[in-house]
C-alpha positions in Angstrom: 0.0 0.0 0.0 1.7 3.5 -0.5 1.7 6.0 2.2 0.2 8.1 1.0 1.3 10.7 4.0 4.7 10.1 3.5 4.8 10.9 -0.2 2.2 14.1 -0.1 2.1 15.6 3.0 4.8 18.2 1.9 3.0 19.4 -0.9 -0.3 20.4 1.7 1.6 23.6 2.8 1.4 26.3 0.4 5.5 27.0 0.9 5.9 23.6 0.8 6.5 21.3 -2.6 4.2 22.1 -5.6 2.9 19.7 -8.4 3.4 21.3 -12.2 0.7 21.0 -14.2 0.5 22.7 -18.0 3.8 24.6 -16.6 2.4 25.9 -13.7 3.2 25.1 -9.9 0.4 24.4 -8.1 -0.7 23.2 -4.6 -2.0 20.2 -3.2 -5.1 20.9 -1.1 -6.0 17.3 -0.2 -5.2 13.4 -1.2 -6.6 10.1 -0.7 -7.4 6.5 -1.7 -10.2 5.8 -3.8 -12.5 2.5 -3.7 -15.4 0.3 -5.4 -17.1 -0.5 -1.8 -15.0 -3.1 -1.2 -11.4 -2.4 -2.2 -9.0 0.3 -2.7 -8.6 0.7 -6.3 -6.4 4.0 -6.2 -5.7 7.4 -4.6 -6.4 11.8 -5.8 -4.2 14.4 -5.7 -6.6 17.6 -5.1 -5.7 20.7 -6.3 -7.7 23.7 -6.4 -8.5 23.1 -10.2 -8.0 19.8 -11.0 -8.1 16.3 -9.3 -5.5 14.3 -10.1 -6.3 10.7 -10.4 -3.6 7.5 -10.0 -4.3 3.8 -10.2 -2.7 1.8 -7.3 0.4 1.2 -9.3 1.4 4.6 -9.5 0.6 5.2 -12.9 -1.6 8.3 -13.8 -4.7 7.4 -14.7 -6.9 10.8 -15.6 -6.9 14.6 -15.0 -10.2 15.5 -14.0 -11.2 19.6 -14.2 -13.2 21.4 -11.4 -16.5 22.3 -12.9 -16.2 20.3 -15.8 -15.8 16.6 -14.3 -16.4 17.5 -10.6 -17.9 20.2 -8.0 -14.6 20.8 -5.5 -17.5 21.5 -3.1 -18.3 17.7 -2.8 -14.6 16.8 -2.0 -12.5 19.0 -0.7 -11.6 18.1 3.1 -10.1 19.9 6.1 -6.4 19.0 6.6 -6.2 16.9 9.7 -2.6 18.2 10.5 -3.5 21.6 10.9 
C-alpha cells in the first residue's frame, strides 16, 4: 500500500512542494485513496482546479477539471494536521 502521507504531505503547505501542471506550480489541497465499496482501487491528488487521479500502481490514470468533471465542493476536506 503506498503511504500516502509520507509521499504528499509536503505538498499540503502552500510553501511547501508544488505539483506542475500545464507549466504551472500548483498546490496540493487534499489526497486520498479511492475505492469500489470493497477495495481500494487507487488514490487523488486535489488541487484547487483539478483532481488528479492515480491507479494503485502509481501510474496516472486521468486529469479531472473542477467544474467540468467535478464540484470541489463535494470533495474538498479539512487537513487533519493543521
Amino acid at each position: 500500500m503506498i503511504d500516502l502521507d509520507a509521499r504528499y504531505h509536503s505538498y499540503l503547505s502552500p510553501e511547501g512542494k508544488k505539483l506542475n501542471i500545464d507549466g504551472e506550480p500548483t498546490q496540493v489541497i487534499a489526497y486520498g485513496y479511492l475505492d469500489n465499496g470493497k477495495h481500494i482501487t487507487g488514490y487523488y491528488l486535489q488541487t484547487p482546479e483539478h483532481r488528479l487521479i492515480y491507479k494503485l500502481n502509481e501510474q496516472f490514470d486521468r486529469l479531472e477539471r473542477k467544474g467540468i468533471d467535478y464540484d470541489i465542493e463535494q470533495t474538498v476536506y479539512e487537513d487533519p494536521y493543521t
